[in-house]
Each structure stands twice: as C-alpha cells, then as structure tokens.
C-alpha beads as a LAMMPS data file, in Angstrom:
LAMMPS data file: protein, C-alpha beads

402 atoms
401 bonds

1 atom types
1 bond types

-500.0 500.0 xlo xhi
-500.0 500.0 ylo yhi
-500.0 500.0 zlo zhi

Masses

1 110.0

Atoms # bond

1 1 1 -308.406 418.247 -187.503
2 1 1 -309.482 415.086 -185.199
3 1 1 -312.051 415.428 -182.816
4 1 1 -312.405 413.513 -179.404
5 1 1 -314.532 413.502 -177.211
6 1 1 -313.978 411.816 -173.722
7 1 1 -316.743 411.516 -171.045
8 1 1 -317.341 410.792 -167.508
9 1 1 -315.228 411.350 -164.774
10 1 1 -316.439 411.796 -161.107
11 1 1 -313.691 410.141 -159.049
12 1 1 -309.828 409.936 -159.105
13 1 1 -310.282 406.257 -161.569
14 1 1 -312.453 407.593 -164.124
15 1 1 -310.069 410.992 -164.327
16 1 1 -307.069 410.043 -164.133
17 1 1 -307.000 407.702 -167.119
18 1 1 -309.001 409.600 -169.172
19 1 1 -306.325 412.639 -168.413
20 1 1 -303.603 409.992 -169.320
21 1 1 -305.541 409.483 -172.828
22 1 1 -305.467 412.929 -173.643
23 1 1 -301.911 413.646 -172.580
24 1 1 -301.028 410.604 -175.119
25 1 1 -303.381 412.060 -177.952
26 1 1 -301.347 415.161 -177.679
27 1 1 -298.135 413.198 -178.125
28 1 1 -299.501 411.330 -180.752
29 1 1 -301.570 413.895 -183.228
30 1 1 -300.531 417.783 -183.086
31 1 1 -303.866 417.857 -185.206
32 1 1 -306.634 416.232 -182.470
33 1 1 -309.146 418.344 -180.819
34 1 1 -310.225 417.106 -177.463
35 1 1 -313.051 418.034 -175.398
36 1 1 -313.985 416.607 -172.320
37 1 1 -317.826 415.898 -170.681
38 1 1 -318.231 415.547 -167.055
39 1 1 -320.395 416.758 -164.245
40 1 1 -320.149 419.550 -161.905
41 1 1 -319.733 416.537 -158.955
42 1 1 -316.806 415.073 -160.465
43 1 1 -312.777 416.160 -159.714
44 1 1 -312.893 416.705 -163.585
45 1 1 -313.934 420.262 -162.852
46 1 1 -310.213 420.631 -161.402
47 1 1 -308.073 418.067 -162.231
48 1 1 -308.123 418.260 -165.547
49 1 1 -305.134 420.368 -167.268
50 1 1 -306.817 423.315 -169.010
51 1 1 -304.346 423.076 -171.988
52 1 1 -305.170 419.534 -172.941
53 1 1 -308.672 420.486 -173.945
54 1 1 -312.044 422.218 -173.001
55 1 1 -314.598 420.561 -170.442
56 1 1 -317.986 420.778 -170.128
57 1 1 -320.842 419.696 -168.039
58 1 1 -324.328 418.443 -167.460
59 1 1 -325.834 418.116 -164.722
60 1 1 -326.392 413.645 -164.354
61 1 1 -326.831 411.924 -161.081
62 1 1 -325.368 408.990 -160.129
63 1 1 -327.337 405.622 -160.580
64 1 1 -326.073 403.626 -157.872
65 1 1 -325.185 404.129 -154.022
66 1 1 -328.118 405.661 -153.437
67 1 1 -331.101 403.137 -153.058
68 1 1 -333.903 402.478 -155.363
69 1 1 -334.876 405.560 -154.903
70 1 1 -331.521 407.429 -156.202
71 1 1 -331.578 404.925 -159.173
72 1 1 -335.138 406.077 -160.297
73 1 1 -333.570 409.821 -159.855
74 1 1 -330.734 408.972 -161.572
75 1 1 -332.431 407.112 -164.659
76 1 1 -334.882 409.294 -165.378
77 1 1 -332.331 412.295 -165.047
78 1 1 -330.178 410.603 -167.385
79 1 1 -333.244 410.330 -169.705
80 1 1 -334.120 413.649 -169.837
81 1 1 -330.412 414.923 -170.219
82 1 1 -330.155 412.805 -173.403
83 1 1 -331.484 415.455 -175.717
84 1 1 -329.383 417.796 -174.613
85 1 1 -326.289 415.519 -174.672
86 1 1 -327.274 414.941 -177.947
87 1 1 -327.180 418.442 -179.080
88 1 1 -323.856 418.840 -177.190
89 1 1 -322.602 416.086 -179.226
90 1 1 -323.955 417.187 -182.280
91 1 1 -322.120 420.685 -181.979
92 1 1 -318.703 419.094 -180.747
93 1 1 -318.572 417.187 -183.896
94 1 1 -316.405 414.816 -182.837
95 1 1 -315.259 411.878 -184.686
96 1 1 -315.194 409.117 -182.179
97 1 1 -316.226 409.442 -178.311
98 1 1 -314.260 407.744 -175.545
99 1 1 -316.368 406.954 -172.407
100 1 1 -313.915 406.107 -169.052
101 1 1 -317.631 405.611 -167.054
102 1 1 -319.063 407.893 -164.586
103 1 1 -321.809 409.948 -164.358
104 1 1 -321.714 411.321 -168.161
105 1 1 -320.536 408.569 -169.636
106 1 1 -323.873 406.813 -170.189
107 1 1 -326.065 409.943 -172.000
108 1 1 -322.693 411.175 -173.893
109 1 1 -322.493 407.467 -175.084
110 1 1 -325.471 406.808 -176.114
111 1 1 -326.128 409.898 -177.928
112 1 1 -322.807 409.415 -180.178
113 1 1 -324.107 406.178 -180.686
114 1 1 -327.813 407.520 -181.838
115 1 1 -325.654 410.031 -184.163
116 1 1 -323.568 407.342 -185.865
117 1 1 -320.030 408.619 -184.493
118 1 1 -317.764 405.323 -183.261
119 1 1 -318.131 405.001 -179.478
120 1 1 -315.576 403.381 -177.262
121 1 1 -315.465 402.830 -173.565
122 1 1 -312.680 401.955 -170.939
123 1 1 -313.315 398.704 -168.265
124 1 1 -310.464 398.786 -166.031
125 1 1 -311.763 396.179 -163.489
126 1 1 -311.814 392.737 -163.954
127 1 1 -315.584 392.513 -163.917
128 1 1 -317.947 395.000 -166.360
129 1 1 -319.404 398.135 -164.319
130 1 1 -322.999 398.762 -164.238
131 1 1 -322.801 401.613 -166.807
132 1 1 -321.107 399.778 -168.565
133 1 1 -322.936 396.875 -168.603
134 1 1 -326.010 398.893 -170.406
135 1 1 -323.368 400.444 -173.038
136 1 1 -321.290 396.986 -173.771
137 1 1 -324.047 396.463 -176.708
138 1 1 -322.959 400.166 -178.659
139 1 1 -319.078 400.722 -178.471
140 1 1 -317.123 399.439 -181.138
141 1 1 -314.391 398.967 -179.065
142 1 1 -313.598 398.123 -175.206
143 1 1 -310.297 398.576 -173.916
144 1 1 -309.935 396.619 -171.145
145 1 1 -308.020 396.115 -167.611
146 1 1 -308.028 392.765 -167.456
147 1 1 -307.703 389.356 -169.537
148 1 1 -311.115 388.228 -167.904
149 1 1 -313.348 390.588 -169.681
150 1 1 -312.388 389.779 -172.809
151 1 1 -314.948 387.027 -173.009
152 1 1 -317.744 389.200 -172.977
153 1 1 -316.954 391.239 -176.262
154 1 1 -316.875 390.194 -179.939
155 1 1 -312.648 389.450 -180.638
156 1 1 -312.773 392.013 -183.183
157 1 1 -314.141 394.242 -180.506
158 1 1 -312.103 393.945 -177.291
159 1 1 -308.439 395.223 -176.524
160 1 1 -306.865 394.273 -173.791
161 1 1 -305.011 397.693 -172.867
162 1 1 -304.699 397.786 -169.670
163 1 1 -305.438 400.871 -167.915
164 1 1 -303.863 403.809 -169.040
165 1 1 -301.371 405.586 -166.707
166 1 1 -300.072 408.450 -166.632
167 1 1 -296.256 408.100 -168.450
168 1 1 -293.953 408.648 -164.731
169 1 1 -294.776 404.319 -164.320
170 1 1 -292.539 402.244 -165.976
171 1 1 -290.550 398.778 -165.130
172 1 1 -288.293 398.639 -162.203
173 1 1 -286.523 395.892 -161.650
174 1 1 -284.935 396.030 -157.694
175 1 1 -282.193 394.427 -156.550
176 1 1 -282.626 392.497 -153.063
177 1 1 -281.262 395.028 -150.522
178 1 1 -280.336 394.587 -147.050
179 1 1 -282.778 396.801 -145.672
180 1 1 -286.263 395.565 -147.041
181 1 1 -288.918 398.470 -147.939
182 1 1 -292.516 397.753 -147.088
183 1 1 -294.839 400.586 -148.620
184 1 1 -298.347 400.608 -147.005
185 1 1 -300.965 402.174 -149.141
186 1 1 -305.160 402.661 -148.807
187 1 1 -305.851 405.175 -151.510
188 1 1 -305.927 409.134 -151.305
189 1 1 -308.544 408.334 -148.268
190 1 1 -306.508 405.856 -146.653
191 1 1 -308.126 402.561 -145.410
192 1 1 -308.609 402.093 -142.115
193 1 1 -308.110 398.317 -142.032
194 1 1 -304.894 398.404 -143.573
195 1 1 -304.203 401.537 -141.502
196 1 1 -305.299 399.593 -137.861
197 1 1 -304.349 396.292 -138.804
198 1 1 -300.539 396.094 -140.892
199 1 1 -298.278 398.656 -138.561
200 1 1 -299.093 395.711 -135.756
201 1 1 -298.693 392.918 -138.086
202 1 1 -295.406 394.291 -139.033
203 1 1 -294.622 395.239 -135.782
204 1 1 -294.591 391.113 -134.878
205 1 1 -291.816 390.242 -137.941
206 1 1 -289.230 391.714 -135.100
207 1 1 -287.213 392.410 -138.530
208 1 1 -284.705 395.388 -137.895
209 1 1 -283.836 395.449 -141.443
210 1 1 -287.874 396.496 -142.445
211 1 1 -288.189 400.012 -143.401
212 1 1 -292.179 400.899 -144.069
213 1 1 -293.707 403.886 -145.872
214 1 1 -297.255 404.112 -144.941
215 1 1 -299.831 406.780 -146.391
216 1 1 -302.372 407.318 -143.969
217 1 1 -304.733 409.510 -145.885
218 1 1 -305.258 413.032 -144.748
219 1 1 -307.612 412.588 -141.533
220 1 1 -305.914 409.146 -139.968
221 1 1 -302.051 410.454 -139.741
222 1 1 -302.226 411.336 -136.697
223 1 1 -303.747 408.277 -134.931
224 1 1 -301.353 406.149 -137.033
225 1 1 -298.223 408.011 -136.017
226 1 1 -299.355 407.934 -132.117
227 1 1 -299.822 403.399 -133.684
228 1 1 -296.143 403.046 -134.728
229 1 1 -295.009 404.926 -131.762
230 1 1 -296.962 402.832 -129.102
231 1 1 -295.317 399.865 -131.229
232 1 1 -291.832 400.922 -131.387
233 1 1 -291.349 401.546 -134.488
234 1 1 -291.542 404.833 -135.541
235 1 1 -287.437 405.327 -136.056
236 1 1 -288.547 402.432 -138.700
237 1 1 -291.974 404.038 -140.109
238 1 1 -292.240 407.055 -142.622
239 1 1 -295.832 407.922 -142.313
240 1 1 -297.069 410.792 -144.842
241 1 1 -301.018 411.478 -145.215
242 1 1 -300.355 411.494 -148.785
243 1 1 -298.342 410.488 -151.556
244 1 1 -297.264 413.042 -154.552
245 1 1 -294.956 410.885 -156.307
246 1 1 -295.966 407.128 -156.551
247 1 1 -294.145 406.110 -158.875
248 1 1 -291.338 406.778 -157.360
249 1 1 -292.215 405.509 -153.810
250 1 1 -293.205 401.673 -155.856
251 1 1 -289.611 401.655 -157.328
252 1 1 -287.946 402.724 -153.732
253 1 1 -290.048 399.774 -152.385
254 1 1 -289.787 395.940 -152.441
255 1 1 -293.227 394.671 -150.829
256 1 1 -296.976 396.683 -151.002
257 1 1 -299.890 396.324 -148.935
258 1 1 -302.472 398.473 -150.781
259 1 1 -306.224 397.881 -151.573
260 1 1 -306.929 396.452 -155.057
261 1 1 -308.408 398.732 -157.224
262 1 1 -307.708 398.753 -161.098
263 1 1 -305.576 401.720 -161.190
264 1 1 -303.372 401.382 -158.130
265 1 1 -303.002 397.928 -159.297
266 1 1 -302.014 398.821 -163.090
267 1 1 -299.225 401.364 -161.404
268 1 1 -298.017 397.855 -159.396
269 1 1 -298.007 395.783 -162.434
270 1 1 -296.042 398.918 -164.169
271 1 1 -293.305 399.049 -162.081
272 1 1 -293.592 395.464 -161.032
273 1 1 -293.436 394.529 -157.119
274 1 1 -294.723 391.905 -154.651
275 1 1 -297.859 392.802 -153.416
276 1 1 -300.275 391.666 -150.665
277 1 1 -303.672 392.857 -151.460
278 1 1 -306.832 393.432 -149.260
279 1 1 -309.872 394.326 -151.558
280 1 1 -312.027 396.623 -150.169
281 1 1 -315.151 394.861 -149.723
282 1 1 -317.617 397.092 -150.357
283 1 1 -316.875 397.975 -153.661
284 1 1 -319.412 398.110 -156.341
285 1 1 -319.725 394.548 -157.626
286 1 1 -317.024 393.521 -155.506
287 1 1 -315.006 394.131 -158.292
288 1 1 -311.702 394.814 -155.863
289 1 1 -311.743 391.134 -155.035
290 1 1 -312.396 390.049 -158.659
291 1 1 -309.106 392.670 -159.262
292 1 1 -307.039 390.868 -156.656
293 1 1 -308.110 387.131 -157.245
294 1 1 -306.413 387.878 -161.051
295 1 1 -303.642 388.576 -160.003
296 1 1 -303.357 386.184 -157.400
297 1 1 -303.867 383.462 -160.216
298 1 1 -301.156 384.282 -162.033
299 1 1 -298.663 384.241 -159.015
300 1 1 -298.353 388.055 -159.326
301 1 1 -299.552 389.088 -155.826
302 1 1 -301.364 387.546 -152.449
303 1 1 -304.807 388.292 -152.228
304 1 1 -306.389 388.076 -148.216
305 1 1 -310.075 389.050 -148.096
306 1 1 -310.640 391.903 -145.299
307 1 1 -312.748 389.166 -143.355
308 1 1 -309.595 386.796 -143.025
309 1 1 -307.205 389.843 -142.722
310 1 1 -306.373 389.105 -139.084
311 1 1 -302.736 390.444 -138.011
312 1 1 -302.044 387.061 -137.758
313 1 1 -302.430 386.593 -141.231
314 1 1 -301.189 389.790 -142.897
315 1 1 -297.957 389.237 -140.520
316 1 1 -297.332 385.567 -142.076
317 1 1 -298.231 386.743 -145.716
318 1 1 -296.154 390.180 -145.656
319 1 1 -293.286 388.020 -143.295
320 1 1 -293.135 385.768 -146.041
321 1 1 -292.433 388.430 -148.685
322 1 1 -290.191 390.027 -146.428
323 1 1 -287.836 387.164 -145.476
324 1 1 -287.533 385.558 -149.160
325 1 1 -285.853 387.450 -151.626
326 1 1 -286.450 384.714 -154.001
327 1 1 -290.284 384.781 -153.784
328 1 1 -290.479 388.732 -153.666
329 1 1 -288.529 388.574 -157.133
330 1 1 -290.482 385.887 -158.341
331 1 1 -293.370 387.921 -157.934
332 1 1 -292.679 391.099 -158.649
333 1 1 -291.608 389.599 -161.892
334 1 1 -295.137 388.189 -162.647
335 1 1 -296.775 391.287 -161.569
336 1 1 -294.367 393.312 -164.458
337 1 1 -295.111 390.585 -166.796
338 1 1 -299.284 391.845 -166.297
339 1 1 -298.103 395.280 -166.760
340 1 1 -298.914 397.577 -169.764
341 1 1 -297.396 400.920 -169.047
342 1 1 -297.777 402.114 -172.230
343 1 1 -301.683 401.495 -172.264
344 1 1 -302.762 405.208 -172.702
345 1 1 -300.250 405.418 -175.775
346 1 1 -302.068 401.975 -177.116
347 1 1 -306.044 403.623 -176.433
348 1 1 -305.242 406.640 -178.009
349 1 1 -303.874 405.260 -181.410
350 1 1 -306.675 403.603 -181.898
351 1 1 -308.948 406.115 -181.155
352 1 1 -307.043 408.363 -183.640
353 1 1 -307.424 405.764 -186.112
354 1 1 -311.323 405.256 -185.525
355 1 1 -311.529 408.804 -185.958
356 1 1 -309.372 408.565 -188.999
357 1 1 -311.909 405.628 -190.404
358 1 1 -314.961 407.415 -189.588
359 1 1 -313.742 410.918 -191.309
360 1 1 -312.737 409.093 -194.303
361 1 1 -316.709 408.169 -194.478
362 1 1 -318.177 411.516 -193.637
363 1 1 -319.235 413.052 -197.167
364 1 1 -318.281 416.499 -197.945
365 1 1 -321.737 417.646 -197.133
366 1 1 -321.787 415.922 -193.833
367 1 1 -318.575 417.696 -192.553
368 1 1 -320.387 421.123 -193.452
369 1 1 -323.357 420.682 -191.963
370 1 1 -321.460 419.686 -188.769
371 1 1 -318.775 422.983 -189.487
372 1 1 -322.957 425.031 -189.765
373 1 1 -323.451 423.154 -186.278
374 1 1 -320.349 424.293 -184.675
375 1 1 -320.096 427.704 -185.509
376 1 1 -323.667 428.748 -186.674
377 1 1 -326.440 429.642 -184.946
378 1 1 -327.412 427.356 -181.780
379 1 1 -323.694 426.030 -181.745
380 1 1 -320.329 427.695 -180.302
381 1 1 -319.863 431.970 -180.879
382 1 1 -317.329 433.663 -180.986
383 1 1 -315.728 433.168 -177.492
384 1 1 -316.614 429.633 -177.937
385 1 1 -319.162 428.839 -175.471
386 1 1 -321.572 426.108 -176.417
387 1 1 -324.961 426.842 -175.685
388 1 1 -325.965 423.515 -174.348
389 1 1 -324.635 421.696 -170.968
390 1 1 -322.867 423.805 -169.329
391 1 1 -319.670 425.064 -170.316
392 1 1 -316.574 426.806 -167.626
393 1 1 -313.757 427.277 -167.449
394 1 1 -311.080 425.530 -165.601
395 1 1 -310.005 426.500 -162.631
396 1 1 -305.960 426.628 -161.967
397 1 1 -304.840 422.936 -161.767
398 1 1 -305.212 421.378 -158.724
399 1 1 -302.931 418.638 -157.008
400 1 1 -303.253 415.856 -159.488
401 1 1 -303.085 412.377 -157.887
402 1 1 -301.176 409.390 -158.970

Bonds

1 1 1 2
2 1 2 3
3 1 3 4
4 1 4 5
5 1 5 6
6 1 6 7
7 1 7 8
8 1 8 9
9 1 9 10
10 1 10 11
11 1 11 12
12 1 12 13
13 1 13 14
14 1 14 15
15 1 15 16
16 1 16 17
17 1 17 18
18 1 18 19
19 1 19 20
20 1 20 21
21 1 21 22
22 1 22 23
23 1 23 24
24 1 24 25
25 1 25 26
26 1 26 27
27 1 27 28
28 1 28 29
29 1 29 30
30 1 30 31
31 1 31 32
32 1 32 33
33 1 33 34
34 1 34 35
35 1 35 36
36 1 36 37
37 1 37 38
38 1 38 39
39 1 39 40
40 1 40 41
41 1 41 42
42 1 42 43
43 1 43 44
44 1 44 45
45 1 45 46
46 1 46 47
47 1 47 48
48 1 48 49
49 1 49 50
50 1 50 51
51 1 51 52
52 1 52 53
53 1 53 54
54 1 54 55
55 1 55 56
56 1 56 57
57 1 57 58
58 1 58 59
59 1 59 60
60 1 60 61
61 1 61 62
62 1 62 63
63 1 63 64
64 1 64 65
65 1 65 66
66 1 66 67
67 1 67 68
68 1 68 69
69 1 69 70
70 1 70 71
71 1 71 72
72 1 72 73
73 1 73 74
74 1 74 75
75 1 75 76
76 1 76 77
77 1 77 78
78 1 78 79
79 1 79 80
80 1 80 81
81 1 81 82
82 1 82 83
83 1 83 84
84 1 84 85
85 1 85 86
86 1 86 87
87 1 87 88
88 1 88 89
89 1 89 90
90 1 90 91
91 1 91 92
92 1 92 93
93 1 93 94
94 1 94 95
95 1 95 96
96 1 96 97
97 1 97 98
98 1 98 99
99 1 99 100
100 1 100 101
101 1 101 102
102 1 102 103
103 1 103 104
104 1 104 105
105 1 105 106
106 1 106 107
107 1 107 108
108 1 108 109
109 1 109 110
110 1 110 111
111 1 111 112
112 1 112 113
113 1 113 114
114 1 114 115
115 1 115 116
116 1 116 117
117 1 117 118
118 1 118 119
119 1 119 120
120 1 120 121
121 1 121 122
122 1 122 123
123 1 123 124
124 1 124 125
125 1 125 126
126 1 126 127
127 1 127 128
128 1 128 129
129 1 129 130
130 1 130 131
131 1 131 132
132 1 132 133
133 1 133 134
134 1 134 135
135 1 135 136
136 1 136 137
137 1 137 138
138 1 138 139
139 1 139 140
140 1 140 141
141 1 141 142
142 1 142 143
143 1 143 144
144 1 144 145
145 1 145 146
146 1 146 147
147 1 147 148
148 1 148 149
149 1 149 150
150 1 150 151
151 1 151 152
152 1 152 153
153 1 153 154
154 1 154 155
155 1 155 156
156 1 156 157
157 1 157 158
158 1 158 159
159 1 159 160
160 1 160 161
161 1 161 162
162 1 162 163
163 1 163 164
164 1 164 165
165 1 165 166
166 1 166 167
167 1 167 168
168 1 168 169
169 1 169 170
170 1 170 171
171 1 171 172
172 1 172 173
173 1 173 174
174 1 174 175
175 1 175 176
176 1 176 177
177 1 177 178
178 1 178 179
179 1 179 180
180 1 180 181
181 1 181 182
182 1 182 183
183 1 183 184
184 1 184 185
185 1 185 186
186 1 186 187
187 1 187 188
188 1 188 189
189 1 189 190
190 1 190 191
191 1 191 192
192 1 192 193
193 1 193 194
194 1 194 195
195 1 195 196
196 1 196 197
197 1 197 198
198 1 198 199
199 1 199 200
200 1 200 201
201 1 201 202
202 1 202 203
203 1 203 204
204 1 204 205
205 1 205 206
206 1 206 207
207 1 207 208
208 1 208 209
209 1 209 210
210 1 210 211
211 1 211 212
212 1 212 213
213 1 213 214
214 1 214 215
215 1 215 216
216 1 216 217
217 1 217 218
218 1 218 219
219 1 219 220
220 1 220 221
221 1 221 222
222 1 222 223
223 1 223 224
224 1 224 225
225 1 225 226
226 1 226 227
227 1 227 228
228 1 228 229
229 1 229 230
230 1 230 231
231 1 231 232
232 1 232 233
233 1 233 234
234 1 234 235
235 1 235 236
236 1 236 237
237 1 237 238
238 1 238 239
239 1 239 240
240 1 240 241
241 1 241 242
242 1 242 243
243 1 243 244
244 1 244 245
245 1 245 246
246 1 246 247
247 1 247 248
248 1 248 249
249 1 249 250
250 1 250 251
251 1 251 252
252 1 252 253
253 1 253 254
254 1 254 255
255 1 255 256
256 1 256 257
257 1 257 258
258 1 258 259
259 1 259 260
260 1 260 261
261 1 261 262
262 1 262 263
263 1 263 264
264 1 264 265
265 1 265 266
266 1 266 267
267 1 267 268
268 1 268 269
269 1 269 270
270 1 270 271
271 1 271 272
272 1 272 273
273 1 273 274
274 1 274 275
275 1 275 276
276 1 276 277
277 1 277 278
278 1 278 279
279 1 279 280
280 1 280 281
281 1 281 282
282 1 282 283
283 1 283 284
284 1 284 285
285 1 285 286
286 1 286 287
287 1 287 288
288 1 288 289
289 1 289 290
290 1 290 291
291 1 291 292
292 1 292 293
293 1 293 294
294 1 294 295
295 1 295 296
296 1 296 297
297 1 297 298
298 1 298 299
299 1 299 300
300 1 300 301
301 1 301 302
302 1 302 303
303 1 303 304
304 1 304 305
305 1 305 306
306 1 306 307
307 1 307 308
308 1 308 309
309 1 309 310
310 1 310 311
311 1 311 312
312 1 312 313
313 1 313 314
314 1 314 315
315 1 315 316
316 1 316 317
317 1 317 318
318 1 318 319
319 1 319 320
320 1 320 321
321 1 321 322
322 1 322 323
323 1 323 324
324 1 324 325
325 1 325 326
326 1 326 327
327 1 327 328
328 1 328 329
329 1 329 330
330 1 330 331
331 1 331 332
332 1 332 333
333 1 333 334
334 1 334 335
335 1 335 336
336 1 336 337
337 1 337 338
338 1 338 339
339 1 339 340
340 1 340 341
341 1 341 342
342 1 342 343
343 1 343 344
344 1 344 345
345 1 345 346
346 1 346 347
347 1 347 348
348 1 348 349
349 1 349 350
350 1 350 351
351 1 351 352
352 1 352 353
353 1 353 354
354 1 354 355
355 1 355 356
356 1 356 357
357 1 357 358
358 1 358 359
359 1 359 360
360 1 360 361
361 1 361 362
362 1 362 363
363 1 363 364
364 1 364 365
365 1 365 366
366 1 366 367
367 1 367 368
368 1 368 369
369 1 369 370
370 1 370 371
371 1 371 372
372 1 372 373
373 1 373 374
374 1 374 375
375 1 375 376
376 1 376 377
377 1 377 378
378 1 378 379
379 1 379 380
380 1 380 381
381 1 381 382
382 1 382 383
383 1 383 384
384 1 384 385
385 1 385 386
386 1 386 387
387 1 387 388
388 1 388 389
389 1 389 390
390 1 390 391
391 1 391 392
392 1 392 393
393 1 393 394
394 1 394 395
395 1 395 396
396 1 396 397
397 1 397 398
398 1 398 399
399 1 399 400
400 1 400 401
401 1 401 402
C-alpha cells in the first residue's frame, strides 16, 4: 500500500488540481492510499469526492491579504500548528506529500520535510507564490505551470507539468464556421470589467454572424442581461451566471475573453483556442499578468492590461480574432501546442514512483513503528479517527467547478 498525502486547498485553484491528482492516482495504483489536509476555510471541506480519500483539517490562517497584522497572525499560527501537523503526519505515514499551496500547505510541508518523507509541491503560475517561495528550498520536486519557473529549481528538480486538469479537457481542433462563437468568461465570480466592458465592445463589430456565451457569475446576470438588451443583442447573447460544463463550452467556441489565471488558462491551452486575456490586476504578485504575458510571447493569446482595456481596444483585439479565420487558427494552434492535458496523469506517476523510492528505503523496523503509529495508541482507532487536527467527514459532494 502507497500512501499520499496532499495538502492545502482553500480556493477553487488549489482544489481542483489537487482533486485532479487524486482522481489520476486512482487510475494509476488500485494500491495508493490518499489522504487529504486542508482547513475548515477552504471548499476542500465540500468539494472534495469522499471516495477518493479521507480529509482532514487544522485550523491555519492565511498569511497574506490581511495586512501586517494578519501576517504576524498567520505566522505565528502556522508555528504553533507545526507540532501538531507533525504528529498528523507522523500517524498518516505517508510516503511522499504533495503540497498544491494554501493555507496547509506550508506546516504539512514542512513537517514531512522535518520527518524525512519526499515532499513535492505544485506552481501553476508563471511566477513562484509566497508559500511557495519559503518551501522551494525542501521539495524534491516542483511541478510546474509554466516554462518560466523552471529557472529557479535544480534541472533534476523541476517538471514542467502543467497544471493538472481534470480528464473532460482535451484538444479540439474547430473548423472556421460561418457563425463565429465568442465565449466571455470572469471566473465562478464573474469580473466585472470584462462583464461592463466586452458586451459593448462586441456590440461595435456590427458582426451578425457573432454568437457570444457570457458567464456573468451568480450576482451580475441580471445587470448584464438588462447590458445586451439595451445593446441589441440579446437574440445574439447566451448569458448563464455559471458554467457546469467548460469543457464543452471552449470546444463549442472559437474566440475567449476570460481573465488569466493558471487554471482557466491550462483548460484554454487543453482544448486550444484564441484567446484575449485581461489579467486581473490585483492578483497576488500580479502573477495573472505574468500568466498572460507567456502566452502572449509565444503567439498563443493577446494579452491587454485592465488599465488599457478600453472598449476601444478589446473591440479591435476581439474584431481582429473575429474577422480572420487565419489568425484565430493560428492561434488557437499555439495555445494547444502549450497545452498538457494529461498533466495530472504526469504528477501522479511520479509521485507514485517517489513513494515507490522512498518505501524501498524504509527498513523493516521503520514501517512498524509507523504501522505502531497508525493504529496504536495516540494514532487512528477503530473507526479511524485521528486524534490530531481535526478529522470529518465529508459532506455530500457539492457542485464541483471546472
């Protein structure tokens, strides 16, 4: 039996790969146990399937977003968690630990590390996070979102991956149609620029061939409905507060104006389509622009900072998709040349075979006195509740985004 652990979690792209991981581990190895560490703040406590392993929590705060103040809180929290996350660890037993960054990632880490179990951690932005900044100098290996990180790890080290998806994305070439699809995306919240700004931009191209999805997120549909109606176009505009199925809406589509975050832009690459980015500017690091600007360089979208996003200039850059079949092709075909869609199948062989290296080093002695740990006194009884963290159950499965 191979043991994983994966922590963190806290928002939609922590989870959601680290869900992909585990669904690949279970495709991979009938014989891997995987546990999962998160906090009770996190959508881990409900998003995770219940079948692909158990999840527990401890109680970290978050280290940034908060001021100097939160950071102190959040540091010295994390501190005083660590023996505890080390006893966690210690009674999981597991044979390498998989950190996708969040709240737990940084005490889970580090206490593997302080144990001697192989550590690994997911970057999926084109610019190293600030938890993972302080754990770079542990993990023996990164698996990474983009080419540009690669620089900042030993070779033997780093693996560009990209981020790991759940298996629904795949290529799709499209053939140019006469009715051209624009899909409008701003994340399960929506973004209000994108959500203010593109229906008039579009609303200039004067194209009666353009046919536009646009996800609104749940508390702007309204206002964007009454926007494409006051611009004539709402026998043109689907407009849905959210989207179930993305992968299927980026194949029915032949140009996206989305945000640029790492894991709407590794379903993009997947399925391969022009794209006309706006980063979100406020985005820790501003690693959304650093996300876009990649792509940009290798041809495979248009990136347009949210400063210079004027409807003037979304209509000429989204126009100029729109009225060139040539270029959209051209650079849809760049973006699928960045895409991995198998990335969650790639992370999770090679965690199985770090866990397979480390076990093969683990003396017979070692391997009892972690069995002792597990099911002795101080570690899991008999229903199997640790007595460390905090350990629940999951709730039914909620809506699981894309």
């Amino acid at each position: 039996m191979r043991r994983v652990l994966i922590a963190g979690g806290g928002t939609g792209g922590h989870v959601f790969p680290m869900i992909a991981v585990a669904e690949a581990l279970r495709v991979e190895a009938r014989d891997v146990e995987i546990t999962f560490v998160g906090t009770g703040r996190g959508i881990e406590t409900s998003a995770v399937p219940r079948e692909l392993g158990r999840l527990e929590l401890l109680d970290v705060l978050p280290l940034r977003g908060r001021g100097l103040a939160g950071l102190v809180r959040g540091a010295l929290r994390a501190l005083a968690i660590l023996p505890r996350a080390r006893e966690l660890v210690r009674t999981v037993g597991p044979d390498v630990v998989f950190s996708v960054g969040g709240y737990a990632a940084g005490p889970v880490t580090l206490a593997a590390w302080s144990l001697g179990i192989p550590v690994t951690m997911l970057e999926p932005n084109a610019v190293l996070g600030f938890t993972n900044k302080l754990l770079a100098p542990f993990v023996r290996r990164a698996y990474l979102g983009f080419p540009e990180t690669r620089g900042l790890f030993a070779a033997e080290r780093a693996m560009w991956t990209g981020v790991p998806l759940r298996k629904r994305f795949s290529p799709a070439p499209r053939d140019a149609e006469e009715r051209v699809v624009v899909l409008v995306m701003g994340g399960s919240q929506g973004a209000q620029k994108l959500n203010q700004d593109v229906p008039r931009a579009l609303a200039t191209l004067g194209d009666r061939s353009l046919s536009i999805v646009h996800q609104t997120g749940r508390d702007k549909f309204a206002e964007v409905v009454a926007l494409y109606r006051e611009l004539g176009l709402e026998d043109r505009a689907r407009v849905v507060p959210f989207i179930d199925d993305v992968a299927t809406e980026l194949a029915a589509s032949d140009v996206v104006v989305e945000r640029s975050g790492a894991g709407s832009l590794a379903e993009l690459c997947a399925v391969g389509r022009a794209a006309v980015l706006v980063p979100y500017p406020f985005a820790a690091d501003d690693h959304q622009r650093h996300n876009a600007e990649s792509l940009a360089r290798d041809g495979a979208a248009v990136s347009v900072r949210q400063a210079e996003a004027t409807v003037e200039r979304l209509s000429r850059e989204i126009g100029a998709l729109v009225g060139d079949a040539a270029l959209r092709c051209a650079m849809a075909e760049r973006a699928r040349g960045r895409g991995k869609p198998d990335a969650a199948m790639a992370v999770a062989r090679d965690l199985l075979a770090l866990a397979e290296g480390k076990r093969s080093l683990v003396s017979p002695t070692r391997e009892s006195r972690l069995a002792h740990e597990t099911d002795g006194e101080g570690g899991a009884g008999e229903a199997g509740e640790l007595r460390v963290g905090v350990s629940v159950p999951h709730r039914a499965k909620a809506e699981v985004l894309s």
